[in-house]
N, C-alpha and C positions, 0 to 999 in steps of 0.2 A: 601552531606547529612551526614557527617562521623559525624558531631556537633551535631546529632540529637541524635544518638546512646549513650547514657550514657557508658562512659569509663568505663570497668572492668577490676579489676586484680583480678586474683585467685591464691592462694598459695598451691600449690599441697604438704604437708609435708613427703609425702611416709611414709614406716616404716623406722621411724626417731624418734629419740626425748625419755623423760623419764619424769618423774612429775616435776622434776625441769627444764629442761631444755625449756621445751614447757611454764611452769609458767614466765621463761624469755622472750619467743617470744612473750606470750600475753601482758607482760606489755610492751615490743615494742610497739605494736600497740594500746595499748591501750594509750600510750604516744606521738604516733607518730599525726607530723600535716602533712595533707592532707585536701583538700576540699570535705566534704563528701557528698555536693550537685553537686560534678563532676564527681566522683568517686568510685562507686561498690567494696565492696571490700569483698570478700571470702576466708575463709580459710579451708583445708583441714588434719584436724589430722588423725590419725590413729585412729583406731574405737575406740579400750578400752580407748581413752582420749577426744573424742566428747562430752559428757557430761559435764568433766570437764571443756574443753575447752570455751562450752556455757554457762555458770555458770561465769568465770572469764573475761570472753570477754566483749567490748562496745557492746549494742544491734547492732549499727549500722554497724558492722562487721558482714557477715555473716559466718554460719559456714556447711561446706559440709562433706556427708562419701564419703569415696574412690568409692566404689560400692555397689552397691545394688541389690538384686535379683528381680527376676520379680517373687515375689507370694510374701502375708501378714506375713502368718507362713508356719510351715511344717517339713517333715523331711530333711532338706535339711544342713549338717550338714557344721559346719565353714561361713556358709551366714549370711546376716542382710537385712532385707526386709525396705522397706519405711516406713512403718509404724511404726518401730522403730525406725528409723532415727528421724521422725518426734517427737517422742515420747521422745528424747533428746534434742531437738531443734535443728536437722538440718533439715534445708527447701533447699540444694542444696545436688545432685547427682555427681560425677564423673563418666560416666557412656564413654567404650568405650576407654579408657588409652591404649596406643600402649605395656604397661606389659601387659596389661588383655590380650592383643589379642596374642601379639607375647610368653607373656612370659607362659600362663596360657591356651592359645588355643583359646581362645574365637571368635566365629563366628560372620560374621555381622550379621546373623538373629539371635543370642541370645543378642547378643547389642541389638538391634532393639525391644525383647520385653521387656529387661530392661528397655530401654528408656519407652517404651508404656504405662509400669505399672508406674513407678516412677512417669511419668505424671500425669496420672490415679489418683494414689494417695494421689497428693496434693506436690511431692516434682518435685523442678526445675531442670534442667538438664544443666551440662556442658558437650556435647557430643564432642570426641576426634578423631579425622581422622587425616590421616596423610600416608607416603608413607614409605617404605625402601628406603636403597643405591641403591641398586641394580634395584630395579623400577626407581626412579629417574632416573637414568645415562641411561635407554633404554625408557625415554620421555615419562613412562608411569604414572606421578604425578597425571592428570585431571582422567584419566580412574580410577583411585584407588580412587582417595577421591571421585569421582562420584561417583561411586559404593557403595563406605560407608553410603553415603550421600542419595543413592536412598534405602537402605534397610528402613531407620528412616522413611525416605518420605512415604514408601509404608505403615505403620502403624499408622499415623498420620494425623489429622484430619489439615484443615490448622491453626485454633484458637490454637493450640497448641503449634505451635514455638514462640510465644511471651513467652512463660518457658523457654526456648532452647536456651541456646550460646553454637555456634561449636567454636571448639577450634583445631584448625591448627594446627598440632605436626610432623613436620617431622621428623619421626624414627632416621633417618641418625643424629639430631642432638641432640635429648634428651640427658641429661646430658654427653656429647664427648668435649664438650666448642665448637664444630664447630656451628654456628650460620649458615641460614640464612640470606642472606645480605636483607636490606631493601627492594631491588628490586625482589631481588626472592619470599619473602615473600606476599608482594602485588600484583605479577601477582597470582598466587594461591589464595590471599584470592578473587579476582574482579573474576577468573573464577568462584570461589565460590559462590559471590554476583549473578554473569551472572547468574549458575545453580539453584539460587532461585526460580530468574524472572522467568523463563521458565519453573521450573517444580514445583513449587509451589504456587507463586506470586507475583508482582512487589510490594505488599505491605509489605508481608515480606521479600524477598531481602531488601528492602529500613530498617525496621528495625527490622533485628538479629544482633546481635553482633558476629562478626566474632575475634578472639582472637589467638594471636600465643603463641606457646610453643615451646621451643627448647635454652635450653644455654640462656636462659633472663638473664639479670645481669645488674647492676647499666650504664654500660660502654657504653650496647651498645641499652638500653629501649628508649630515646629517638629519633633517628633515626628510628627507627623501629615505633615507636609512632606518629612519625609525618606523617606516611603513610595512604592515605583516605581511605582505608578499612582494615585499621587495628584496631581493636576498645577496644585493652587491650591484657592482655597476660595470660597465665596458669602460672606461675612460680616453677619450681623443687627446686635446691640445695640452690639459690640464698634468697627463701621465708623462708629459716632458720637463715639466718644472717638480722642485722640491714639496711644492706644496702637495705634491702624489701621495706624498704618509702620511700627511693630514685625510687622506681618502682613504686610503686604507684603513684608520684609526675610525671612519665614523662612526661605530658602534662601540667605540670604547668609553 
């Protein structure tokens, strides 16, 4: 069923980048060949250049903010709500990034009504799960992304994951160059797939987009790509250099 899922890659750019340099990435991609009828392709600037971003970009590039808060306006100072997202042309959330969580505090129930509103909204969701070293190594991977995995679930109607690619991030290997081998990646994203079926439904198990992040790079995208529940990637360091369409292309 992996064929059915439209490949996505998304390019997370963090706080990275300046008017010039980001005006470089977009003509990467704007230059870049890829098959855009196989292909999804999202990108991630830093907020104060989302506008610009959408303005310079092929339509058929999408363009995402890092996060978003769960309310329209308000006093809630340093935030940007969906509505302004929207309101620049981005139609995708980062919502749930292992910074927010680990680096910024962020709860699974405050993920959870990010995701809800962002929904709500009208913007789509890249939701972020993912383990520590330290979970990993004491076999508790399934229990943590469960758990992640079951907060979104408890807020969401089932019509609503068809917005929704999770995106697999194991802590341990976010920008460290330690990867994920192929095999490890795809037992997690199938128990992933498994936890759909069963707690939400075989229709959408069959199609979310299930997407890895961690150390993506030109070298080692397709191995990783040719795995049947793997359906794209989030991309960190890698979505800043040229070698990004060689990521894009791993299925070609």
């Amino acid at each position: 069923m992996a064929s059915a899922r439209k490949f996505f890659v998304g390019g997370n750019w963090k706080m990275n980048g300046d008017r010039d340099s980001i005006g470089t990435l977009v003509q990467i991609l704007n230059d870049g060949e890829y098959d855009r009828s196989e292909t999804e392709v999202v990108v991630s600037p830093p907020s104060v250049y989302v506008g610009l971003v959408r303005q310079a970009l092929q339509a058929d590039v999408g363009v995402a903010v890092q996060n978003c808060y769960a309310a329209a306006k308000g006093a809630f100072t340093g935030e940007i709500s969906p509505q302004m997202a929207l309101n620049v042309g981005a139609t995708w959330a980062i919502i749930g990034h292992s910074e927010r969580r680990n680096v910024f505090g962020e709860t699974d129930e405050l993920i959870a009504r990010k995701v809800q509103f962002a929904l709500q909204s009208g913007v789509k969701v890249i939701f972020c799960i993912g383990e520590l070293l330290e979970q990993r190594e004491a076999g508790l991977t399934a229990d943590v992304v469960f758990g992640q995995m079951e907060a979104v679930k408890a807020v969401l109607d089932v019509s609503s994951w068809s917005n929704v690619v999770v995106a697999y991030e194991p802590v341990w290997a976010i920008g460290t160059g330690k990867t994920a081998s192929p095999e490890q990646a795809q037992e997690v994203h199938h128990q992933l797939r498994e936890w759909l079926a069963a707690n939400v439904s075989t229709d959408v198990a069959l199609a979310t987009r299930i997407i890895y992040g961690g150390s993506v790079n030109a070298n080692n995208c397709r191995d990783l790509g040719q795995q049947g529940d793997i359906d794209g990637f989030l991309v960190g360091g890698a979505s800043l250099k040229p070698d990004f369409i060689s990521i894009i292309n791993a299925r070609s």
